[in-house]
MDAnalysis code that builds the backbone (N, CA, C; Angstrom):
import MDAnalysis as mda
import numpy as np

u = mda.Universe.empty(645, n_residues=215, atom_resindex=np.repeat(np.arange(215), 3), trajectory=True)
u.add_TopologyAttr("name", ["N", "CA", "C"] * 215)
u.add_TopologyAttr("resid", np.arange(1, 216))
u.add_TopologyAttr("resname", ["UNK", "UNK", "UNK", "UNK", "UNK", "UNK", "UNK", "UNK", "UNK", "UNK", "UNK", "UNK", "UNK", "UNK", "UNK", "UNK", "UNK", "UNK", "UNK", "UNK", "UNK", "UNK", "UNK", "UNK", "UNK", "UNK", "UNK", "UNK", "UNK", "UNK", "UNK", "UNK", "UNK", "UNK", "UNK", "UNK", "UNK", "UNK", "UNK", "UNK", "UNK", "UNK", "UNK", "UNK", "UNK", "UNK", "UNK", "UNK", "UNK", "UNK", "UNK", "UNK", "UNK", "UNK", "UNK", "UNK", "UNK", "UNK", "UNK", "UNK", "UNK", "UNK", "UNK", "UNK", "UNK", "UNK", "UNK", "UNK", "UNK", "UNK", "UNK", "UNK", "UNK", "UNK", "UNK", "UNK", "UNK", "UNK", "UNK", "UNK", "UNK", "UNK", "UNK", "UNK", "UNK", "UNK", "UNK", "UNK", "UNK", "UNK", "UNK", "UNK", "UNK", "UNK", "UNK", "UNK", "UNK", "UNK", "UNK", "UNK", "UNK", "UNK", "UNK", "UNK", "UNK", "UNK", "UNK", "UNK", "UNK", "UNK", "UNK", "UNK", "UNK", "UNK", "UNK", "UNK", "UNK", "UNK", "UNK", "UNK", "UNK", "UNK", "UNK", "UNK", "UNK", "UNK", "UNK", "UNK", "UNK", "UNK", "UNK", "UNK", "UNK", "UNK", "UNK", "UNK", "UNK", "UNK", "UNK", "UNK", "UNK", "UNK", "UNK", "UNK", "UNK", "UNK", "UNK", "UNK", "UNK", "UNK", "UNK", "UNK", "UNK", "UNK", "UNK", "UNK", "UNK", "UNK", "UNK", "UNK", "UNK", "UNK", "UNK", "UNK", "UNK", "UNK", "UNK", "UNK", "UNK", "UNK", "UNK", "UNK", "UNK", "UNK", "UNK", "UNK", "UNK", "UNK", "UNK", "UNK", "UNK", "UNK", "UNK", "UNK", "UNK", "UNK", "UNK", "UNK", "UNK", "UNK", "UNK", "UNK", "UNK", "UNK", "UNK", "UNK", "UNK", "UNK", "UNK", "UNK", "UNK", "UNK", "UNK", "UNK", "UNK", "UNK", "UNK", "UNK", "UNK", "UNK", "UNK", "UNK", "UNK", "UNK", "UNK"])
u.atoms.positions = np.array([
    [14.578, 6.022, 38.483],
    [13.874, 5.991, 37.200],
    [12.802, 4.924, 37.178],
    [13.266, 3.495, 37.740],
    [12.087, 2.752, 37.607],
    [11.662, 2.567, 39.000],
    [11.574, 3.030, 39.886],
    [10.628, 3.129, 41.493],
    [9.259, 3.878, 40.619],
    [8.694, 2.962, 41.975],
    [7.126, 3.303, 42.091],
    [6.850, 4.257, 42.391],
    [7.375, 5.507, 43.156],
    [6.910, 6.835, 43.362],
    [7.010, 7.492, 41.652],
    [8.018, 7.074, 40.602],
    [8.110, 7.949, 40.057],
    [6.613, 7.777, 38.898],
    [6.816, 6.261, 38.997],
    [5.103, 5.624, 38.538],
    [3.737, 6.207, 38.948],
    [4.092, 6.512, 39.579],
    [2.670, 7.473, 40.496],
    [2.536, 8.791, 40.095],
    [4.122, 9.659, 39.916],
    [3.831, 10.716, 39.309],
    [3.547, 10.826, 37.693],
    [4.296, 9.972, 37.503],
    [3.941, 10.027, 35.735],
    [2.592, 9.547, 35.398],
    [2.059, 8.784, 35.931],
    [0.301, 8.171, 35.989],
    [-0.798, 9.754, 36.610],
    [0.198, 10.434, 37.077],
    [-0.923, 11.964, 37.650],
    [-0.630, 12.793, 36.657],
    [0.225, 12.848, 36.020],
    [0.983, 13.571, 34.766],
    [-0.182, 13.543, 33.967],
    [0.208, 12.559, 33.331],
    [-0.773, 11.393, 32.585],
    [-2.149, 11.946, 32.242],
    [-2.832, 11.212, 33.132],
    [-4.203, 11.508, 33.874],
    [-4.350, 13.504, 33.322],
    [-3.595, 13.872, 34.352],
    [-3.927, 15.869, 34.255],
    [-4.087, 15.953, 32.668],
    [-2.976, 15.725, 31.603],
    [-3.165, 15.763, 30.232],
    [-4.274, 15.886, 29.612],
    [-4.860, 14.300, 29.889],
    [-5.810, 14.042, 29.438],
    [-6.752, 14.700, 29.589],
    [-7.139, 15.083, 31.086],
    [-7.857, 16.219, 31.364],
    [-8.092, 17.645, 30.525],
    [-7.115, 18.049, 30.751],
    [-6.426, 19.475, 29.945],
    [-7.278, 19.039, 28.277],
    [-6.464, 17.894, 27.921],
    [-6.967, 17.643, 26.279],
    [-8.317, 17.766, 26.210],
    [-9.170, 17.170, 27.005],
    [-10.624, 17.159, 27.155],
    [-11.187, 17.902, 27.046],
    [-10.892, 18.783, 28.303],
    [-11.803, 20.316, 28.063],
    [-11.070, 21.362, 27.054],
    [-9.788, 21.397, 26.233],
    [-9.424, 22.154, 25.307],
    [-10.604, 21.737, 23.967],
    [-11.048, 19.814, 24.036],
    [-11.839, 19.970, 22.790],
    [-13.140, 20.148, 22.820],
    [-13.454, 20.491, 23.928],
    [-14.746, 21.235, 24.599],
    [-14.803, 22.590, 23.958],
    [-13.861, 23.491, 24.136],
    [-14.307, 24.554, 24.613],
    [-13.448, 24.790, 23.449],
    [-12.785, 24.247, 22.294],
    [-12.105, 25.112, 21.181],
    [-12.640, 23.455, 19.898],
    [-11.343, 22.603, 19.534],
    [-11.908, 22.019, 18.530],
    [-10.555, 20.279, 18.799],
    [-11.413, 19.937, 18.133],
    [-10.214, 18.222, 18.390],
    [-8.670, 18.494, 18.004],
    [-9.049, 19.251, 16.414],
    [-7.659, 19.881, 16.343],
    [-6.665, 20.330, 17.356],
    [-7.136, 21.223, 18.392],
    [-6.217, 22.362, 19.007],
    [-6.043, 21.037, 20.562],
    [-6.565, 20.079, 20.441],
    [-6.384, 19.337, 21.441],
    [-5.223, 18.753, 20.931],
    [-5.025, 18.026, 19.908],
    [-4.078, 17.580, 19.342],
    [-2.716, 17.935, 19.342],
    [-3.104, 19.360, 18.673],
    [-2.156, 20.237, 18.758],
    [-1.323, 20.619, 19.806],
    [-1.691, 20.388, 20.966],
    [-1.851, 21.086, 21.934],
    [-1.305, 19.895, 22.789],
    [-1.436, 19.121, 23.336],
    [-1.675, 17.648, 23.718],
    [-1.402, 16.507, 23.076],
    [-2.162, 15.956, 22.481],
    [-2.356, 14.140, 22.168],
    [-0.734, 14.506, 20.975],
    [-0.438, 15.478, 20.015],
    [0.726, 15.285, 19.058],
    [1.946, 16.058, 20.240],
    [2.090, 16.888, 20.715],
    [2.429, 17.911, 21.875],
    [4.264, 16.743, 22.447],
    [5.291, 17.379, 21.895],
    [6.353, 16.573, 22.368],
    [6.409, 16.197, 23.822],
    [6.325, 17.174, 24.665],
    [6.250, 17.301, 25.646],
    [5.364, 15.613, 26.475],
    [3.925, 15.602, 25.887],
    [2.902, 14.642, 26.220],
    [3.841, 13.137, 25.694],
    [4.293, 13.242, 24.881],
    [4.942, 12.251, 24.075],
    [6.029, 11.634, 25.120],
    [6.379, 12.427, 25.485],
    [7.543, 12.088, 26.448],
    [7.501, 11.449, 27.692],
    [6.586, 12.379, 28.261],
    [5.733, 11.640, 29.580],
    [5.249, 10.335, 29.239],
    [4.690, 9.781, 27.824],
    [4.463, 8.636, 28.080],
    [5.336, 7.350, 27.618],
    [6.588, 7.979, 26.766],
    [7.712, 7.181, 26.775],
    [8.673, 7.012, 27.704],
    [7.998, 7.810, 28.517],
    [9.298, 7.770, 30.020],
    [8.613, 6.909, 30.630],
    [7.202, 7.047, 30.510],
    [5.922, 5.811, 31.814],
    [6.415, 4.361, 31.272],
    [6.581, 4.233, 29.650],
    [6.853, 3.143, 29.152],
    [8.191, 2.439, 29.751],
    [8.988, 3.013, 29.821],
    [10.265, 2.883, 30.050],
    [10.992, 2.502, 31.268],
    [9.935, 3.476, 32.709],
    [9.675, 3.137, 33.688],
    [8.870, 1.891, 33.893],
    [8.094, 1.347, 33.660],
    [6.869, 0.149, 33.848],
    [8.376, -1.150, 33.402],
    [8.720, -0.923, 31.802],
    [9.451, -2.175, 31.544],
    [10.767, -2.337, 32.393],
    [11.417, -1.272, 33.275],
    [12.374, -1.203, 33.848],
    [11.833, -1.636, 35.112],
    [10.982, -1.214, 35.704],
    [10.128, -1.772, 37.176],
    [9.967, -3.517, 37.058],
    [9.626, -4.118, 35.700],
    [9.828, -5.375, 35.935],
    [10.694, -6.420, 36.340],
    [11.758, -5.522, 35.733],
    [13.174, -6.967, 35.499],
    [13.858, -6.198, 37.014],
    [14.060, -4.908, 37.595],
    [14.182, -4.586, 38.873],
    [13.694, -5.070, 40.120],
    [12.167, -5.083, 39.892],
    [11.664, -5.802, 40.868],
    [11.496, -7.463, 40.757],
    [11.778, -7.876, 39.687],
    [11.999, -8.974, 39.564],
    [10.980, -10.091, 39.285],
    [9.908, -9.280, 38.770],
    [8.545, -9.984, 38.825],
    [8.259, -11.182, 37.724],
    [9.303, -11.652, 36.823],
    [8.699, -12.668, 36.074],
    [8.899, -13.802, 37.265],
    [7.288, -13.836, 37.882],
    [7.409, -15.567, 38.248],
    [6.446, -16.121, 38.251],
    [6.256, -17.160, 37.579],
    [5.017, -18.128, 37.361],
    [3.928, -18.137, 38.806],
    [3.443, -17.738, 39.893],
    [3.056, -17.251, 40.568],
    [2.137, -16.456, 40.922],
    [3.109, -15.699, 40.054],
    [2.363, -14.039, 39.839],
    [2.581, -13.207, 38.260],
    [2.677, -14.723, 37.510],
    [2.953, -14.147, 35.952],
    [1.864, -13.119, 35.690],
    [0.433, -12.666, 36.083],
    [-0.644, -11.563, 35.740],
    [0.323, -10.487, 36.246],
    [1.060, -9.987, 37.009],
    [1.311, -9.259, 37.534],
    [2.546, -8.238, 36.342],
    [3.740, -9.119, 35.364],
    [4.222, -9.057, 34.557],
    [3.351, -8.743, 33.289],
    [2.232, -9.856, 33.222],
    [1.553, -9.989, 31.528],
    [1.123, -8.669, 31.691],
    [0.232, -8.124, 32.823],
    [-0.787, -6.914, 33.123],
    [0.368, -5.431, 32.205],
    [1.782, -5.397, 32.839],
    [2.538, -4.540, 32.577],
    [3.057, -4.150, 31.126],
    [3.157, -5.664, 30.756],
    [3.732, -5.455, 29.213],
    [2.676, -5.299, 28.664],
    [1.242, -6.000, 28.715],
    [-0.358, -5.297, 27.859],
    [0.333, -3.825, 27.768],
    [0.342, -3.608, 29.059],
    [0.712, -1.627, 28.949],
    [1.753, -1.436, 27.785],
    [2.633, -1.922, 28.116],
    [3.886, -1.492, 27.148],
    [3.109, -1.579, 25.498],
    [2.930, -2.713, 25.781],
    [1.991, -3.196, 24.201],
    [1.324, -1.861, 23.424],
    [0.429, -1.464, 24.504],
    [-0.755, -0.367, 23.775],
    [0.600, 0.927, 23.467],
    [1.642, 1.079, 24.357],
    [2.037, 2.185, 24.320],
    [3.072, 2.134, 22.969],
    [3.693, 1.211, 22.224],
    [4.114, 0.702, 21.318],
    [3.619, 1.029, 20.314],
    [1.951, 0.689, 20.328],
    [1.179, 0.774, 19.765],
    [0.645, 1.682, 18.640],
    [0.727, 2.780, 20.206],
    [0.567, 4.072, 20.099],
    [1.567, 5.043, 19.407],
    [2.549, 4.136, 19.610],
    [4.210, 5.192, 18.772],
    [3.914, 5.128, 17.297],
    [3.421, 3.520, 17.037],
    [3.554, 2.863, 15.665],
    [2.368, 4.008, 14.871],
    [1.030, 4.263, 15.545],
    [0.199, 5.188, 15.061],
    [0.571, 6.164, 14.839],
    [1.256, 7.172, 15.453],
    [1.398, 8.631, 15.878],
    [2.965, 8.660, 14.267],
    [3.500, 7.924, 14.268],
    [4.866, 7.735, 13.389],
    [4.555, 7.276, 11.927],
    [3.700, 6.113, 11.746],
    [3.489, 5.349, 10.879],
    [2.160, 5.468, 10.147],
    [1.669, 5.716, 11.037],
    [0.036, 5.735, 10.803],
    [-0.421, 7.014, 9.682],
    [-1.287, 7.078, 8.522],
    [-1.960, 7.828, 7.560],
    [-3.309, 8.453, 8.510],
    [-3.516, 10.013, 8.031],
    [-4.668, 10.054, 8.709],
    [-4.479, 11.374, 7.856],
    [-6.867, 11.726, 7.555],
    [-6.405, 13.130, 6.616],
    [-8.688, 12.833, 6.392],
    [-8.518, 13.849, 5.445],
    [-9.994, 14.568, 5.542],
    [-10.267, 13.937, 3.870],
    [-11.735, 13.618, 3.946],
    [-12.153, 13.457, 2.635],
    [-13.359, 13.956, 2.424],
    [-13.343, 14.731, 1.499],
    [-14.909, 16.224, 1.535],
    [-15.654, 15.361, 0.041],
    [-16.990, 15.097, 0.205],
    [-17.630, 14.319, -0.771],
    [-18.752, 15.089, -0.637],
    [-19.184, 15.808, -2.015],
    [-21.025, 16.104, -1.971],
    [-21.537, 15.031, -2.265],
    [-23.059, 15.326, -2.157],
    [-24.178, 14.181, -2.523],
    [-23.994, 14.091, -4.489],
    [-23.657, 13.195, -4.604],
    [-23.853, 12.950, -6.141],
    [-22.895, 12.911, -6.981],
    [-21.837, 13.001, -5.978],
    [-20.365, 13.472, -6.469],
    [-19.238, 12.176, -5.656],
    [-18.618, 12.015, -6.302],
    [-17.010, 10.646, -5.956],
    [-15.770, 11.822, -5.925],
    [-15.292, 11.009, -4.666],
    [-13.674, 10.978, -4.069],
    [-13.009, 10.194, -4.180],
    [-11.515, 10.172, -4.720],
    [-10.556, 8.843, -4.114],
    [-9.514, 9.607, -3.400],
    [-9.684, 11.161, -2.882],
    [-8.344, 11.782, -2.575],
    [-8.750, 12.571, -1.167],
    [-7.455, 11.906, -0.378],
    [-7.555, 12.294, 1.386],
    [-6.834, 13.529, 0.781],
    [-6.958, 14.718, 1.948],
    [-6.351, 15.539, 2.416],
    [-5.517, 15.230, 3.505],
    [-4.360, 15.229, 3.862],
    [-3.371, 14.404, 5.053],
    [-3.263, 15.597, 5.819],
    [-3.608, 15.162, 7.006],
    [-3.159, 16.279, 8.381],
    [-1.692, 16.362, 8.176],
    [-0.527, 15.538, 8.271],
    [0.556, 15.473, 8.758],
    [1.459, 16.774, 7.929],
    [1.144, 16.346, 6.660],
    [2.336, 17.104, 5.873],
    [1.728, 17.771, 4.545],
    [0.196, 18.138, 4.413],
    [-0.381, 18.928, 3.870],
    [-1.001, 18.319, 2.646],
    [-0.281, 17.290, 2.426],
    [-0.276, 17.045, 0.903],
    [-1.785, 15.951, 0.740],
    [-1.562, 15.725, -0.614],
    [-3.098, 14.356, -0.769],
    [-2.605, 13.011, -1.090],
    [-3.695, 12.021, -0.293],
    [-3.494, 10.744, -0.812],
    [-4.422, 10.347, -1.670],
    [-3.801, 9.456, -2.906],
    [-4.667, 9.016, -3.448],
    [-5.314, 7.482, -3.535],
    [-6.891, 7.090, -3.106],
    [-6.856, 6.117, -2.428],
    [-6.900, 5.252, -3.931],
    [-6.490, 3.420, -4.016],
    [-6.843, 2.554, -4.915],
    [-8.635, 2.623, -5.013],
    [-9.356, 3.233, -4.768],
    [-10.898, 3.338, -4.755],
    [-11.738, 4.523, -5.106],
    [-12.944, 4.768, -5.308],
    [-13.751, 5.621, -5.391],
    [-15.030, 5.580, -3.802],
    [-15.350, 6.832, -3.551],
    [-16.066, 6.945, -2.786],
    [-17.268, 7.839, -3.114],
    [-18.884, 7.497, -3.506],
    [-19.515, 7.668, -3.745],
    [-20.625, 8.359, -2.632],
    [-20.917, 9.791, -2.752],
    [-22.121, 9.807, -1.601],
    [-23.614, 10.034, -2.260],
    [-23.672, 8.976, -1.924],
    [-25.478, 8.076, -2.091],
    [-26.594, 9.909, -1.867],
    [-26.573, 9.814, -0.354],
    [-27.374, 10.964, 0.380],
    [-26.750, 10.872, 1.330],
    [-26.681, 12.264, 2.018],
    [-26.487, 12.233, 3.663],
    [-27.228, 12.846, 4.423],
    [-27.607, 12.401, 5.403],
    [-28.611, 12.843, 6.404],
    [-28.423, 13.320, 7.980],
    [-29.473, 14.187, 8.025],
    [-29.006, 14.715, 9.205],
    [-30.224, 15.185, 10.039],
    [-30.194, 14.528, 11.433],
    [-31.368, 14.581, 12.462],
    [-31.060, 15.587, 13.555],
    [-31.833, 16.031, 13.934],
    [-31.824, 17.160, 14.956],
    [-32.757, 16.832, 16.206],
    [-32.310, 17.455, 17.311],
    [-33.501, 17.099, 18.236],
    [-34.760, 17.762, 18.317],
    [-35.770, 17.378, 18.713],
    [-37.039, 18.037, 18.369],
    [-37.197, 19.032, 18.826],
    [-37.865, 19.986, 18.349],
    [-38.055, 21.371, 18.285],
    [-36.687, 22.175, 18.489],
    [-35.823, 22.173, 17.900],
    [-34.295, 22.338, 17.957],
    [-33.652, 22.544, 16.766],
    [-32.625, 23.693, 16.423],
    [-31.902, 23.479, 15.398],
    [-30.751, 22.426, 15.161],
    [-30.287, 21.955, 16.783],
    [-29.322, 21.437, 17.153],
    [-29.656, 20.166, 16.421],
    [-28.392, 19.674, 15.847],
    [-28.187, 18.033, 15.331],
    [-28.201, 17.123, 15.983],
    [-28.594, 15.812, 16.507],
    [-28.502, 15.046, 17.095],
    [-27.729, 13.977, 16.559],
    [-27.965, 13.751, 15.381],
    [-26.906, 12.927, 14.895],
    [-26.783, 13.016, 13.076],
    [-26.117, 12.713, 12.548],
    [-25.656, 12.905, 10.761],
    [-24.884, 11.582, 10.369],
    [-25.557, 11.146, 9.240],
    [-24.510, 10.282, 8.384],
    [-24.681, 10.356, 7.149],
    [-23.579, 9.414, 6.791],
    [-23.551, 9.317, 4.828],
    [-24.097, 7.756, 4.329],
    [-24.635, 7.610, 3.412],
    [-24.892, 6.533, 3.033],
    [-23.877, 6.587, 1.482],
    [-23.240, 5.897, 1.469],
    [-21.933, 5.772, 0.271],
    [-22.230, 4.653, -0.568],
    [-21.496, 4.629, -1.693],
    [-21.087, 3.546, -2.900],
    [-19.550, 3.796, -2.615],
    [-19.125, 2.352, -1.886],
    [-17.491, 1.732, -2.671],
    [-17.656, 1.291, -3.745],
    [-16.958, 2.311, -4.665],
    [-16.535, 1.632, -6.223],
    [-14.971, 1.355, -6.917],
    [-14.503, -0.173, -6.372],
    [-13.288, -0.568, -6.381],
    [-13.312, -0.797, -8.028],
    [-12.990, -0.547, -9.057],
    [-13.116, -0.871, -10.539],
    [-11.716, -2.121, -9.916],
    [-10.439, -1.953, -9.655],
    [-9.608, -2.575, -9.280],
    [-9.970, -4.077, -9.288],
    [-10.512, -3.971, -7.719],
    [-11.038, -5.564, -7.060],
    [-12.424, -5.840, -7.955],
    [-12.280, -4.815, -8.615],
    [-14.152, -5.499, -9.312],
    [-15.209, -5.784, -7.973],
    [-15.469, -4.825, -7.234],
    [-16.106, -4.571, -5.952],
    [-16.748, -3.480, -5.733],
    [-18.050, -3.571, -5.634],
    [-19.136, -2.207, -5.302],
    [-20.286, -2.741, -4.334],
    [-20.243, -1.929, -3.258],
    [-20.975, -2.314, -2.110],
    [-21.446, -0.789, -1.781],
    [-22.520, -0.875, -0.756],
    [-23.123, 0.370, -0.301],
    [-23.098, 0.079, 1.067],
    [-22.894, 1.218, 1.951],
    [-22.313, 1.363, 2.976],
    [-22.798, 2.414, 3.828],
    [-23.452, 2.451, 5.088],
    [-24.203, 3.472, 6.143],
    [-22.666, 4.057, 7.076],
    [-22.632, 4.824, 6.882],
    [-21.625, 5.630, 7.667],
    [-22.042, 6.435, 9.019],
    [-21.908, 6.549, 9.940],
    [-22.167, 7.332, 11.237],
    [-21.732, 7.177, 12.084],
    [-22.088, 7.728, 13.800],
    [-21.163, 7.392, 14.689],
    [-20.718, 6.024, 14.974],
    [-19.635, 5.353, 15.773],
    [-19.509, 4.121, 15.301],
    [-19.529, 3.612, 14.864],
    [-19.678, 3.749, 13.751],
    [-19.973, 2.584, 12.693],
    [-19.404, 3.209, 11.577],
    [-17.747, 2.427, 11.643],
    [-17.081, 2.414, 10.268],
    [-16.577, 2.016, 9.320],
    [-16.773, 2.853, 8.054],
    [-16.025, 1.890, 7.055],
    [-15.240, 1.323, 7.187],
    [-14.783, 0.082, 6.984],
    [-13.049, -0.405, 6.604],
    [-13.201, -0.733, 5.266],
    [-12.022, -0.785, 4.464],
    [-11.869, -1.178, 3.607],
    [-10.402, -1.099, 2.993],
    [-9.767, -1.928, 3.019],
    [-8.344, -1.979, 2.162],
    [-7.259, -1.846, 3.159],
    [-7.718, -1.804, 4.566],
    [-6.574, -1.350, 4.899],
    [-6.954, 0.640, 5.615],
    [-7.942, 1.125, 5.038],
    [-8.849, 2.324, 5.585],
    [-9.697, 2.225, 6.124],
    [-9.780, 3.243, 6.923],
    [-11.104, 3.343, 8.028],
    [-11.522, 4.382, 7.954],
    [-12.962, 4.478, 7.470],
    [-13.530, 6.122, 7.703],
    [-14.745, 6.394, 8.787],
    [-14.362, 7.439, 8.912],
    [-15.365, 7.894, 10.438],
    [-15.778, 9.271, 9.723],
    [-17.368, 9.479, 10.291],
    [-18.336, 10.206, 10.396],
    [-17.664, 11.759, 10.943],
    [-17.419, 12.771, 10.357],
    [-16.882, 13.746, 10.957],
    [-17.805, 14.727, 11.242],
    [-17.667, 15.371, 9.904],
    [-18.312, 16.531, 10.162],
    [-19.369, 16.813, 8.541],
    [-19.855, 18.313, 7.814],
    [-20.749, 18.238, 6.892],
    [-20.846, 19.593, 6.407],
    [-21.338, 19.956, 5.313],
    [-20.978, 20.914, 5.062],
    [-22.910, 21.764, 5.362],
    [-22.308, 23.119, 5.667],
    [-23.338, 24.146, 5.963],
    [-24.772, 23.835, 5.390],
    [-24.815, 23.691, 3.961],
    [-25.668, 23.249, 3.305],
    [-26.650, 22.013, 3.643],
    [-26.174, 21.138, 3.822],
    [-26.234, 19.580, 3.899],
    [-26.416, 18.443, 3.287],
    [-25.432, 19.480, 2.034],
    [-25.408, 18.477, 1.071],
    [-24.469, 18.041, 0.565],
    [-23.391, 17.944, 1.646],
    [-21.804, 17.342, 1.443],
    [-21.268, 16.992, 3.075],
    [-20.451, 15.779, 2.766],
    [-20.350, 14.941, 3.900],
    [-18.732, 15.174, 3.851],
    [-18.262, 14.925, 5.199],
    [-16.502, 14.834, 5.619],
    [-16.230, 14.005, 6.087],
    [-15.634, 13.121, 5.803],
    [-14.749, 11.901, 6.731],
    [-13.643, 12.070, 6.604],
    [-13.124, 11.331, 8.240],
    [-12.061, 11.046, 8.686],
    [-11.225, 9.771, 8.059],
    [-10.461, 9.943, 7.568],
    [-9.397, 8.564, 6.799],
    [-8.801, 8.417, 7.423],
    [-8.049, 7.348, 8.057],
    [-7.134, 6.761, 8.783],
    [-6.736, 5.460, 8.065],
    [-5.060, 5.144, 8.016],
    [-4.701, 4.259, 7.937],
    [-3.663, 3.682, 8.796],
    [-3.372, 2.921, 9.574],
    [-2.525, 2.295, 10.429],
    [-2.761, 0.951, 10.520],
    [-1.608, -0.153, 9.940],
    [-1.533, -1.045, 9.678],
    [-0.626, -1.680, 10.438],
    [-0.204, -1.271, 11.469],
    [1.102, -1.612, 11.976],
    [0.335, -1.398, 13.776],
    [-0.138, 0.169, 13.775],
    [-0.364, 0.505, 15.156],
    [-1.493, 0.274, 16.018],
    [-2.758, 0.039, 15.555],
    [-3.430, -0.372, 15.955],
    [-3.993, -1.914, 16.109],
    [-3.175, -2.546, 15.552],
    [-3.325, -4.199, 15.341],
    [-2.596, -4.480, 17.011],
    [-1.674, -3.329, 17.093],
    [-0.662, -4.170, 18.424],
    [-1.646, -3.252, 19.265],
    [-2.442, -1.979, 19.539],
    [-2.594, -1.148, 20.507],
    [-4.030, -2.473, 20.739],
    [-4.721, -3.004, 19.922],
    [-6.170, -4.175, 20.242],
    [-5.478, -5.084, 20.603],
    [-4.614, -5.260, 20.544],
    [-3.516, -6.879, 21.047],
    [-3.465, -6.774, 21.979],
    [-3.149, -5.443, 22.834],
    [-2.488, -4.827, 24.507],
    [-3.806, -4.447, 24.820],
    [-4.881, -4.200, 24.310],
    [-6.106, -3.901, 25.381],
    [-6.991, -5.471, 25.675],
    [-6.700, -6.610, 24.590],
    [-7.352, -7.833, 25.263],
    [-6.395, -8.778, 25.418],
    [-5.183, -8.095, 25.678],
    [-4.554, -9.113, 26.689],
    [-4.503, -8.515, 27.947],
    [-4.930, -7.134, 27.901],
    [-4.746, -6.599, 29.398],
    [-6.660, -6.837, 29.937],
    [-7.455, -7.076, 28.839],
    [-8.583, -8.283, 29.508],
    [-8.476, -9.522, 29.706],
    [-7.979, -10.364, 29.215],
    [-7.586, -11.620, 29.618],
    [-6.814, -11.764, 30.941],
    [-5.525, -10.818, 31.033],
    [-4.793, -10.898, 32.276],
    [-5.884, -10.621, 33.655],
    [-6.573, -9.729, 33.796],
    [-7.466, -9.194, 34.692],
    [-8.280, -10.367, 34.760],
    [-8.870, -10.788, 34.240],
    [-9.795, -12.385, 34.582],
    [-8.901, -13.033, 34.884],
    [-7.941, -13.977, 34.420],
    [-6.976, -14.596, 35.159],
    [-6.788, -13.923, 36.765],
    [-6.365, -12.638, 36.620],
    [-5.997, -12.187, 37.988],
    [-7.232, -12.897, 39.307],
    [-8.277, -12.536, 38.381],
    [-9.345, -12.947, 39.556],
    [-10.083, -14.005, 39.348],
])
């Protein structure tokens, strides 16, 4: 269970998945990747068994030693993100918020279990815009320009929404999705995880820190 051959296969496992997930959201939609893959028990398993294997490979092979402590820290970073990753997939809020131009939201649609959240806020869309490449119908890129209107916190700010570049606020994060036919209504992605992604950024810069140390 914890030998290195079996580390090798579960890391090709792994790897193929990801693959598979990739070109499913190529060639169909993020959803059916999900579906399919990234939520998929099966995928889930493979990487709680990698977890399980890695923390069992340590105390077997015996590697806590001041020496070669990168060699340990490097492993548990891993464990870290994969922790991480449970705390998201279990704990974590995530769901759709459909806003026209001129019109306020405070209510997600939730992937998980159908139902709506209702956020402590209002979400205002200002205008949203949308660029195409030249001489092309094709989009090149789309965003929203918003009003947060917290009556709550007594807080109103305006806010550029697009790729990378996302809202936070409260504890939410919204991302640039998608738009409606027209183009005059915007979709974001809501996410909340307060638990899972604090530890999955913990395990990716300590597994940068360990790697400089290493060298």
């Amino acid at each position: 269970i914890f030998g290195f051959n079996t580390t090798v296969v579960l890391l090709i496992l792994t790897t193929i998945s990801i693959i598979m997930a990739t070109f499913i959201e190529s060639a169909t939609s993020t959803e059916n990747a999900r579906n399919l893959v990234y939520n998929a028990t099966w995928f889930e398993m493979i990487l709680a068994f990698l977890t399980v294997n890695v923390t069992g490979s340590l105390f077997m092979h015996k590697s806590f030693q001041w020496k070669k402590i990168t060699v340990p820290l490097f492993h548990l970073s891993f464990v870290l993100i994969m922790i991480g990753a449970m705390f998201t997939r279990y704990t974590g809020v995530e769901g759709m918020i459909h806003i026209r131009e001129g019109a306020q939201s405070n209510v997600v649609a939730l992937e998980n279990n159908g139902g709506d959240k209702v956020l402590p806020f209002q979400i205002y869309l200002n205008d949203f815009e949308l660029e195409r490449y030249p001489g092309s119908n094709s989009p090149s890129s789309y965003s929203s320009i918003v009003t947060v209107q917290d009556e709550e916190k007594d807080n109103f700010f305006e806010y550029h929404i697009y790729m990378n570049h996302i809202l936070k606020y409260r504890g939410w994060r919204f991302f640039q999705t998608s738009y409606d036919e027209d183009e005059k209504g915007t979709i974001l992605t809501a996410t909340r995880d307060v638990i899972g992604t604090p530890l999955t950024y913990f395990g990716y810069f300590t597994t940068i820190v360990t790697l400089l140390l290493s060298l």
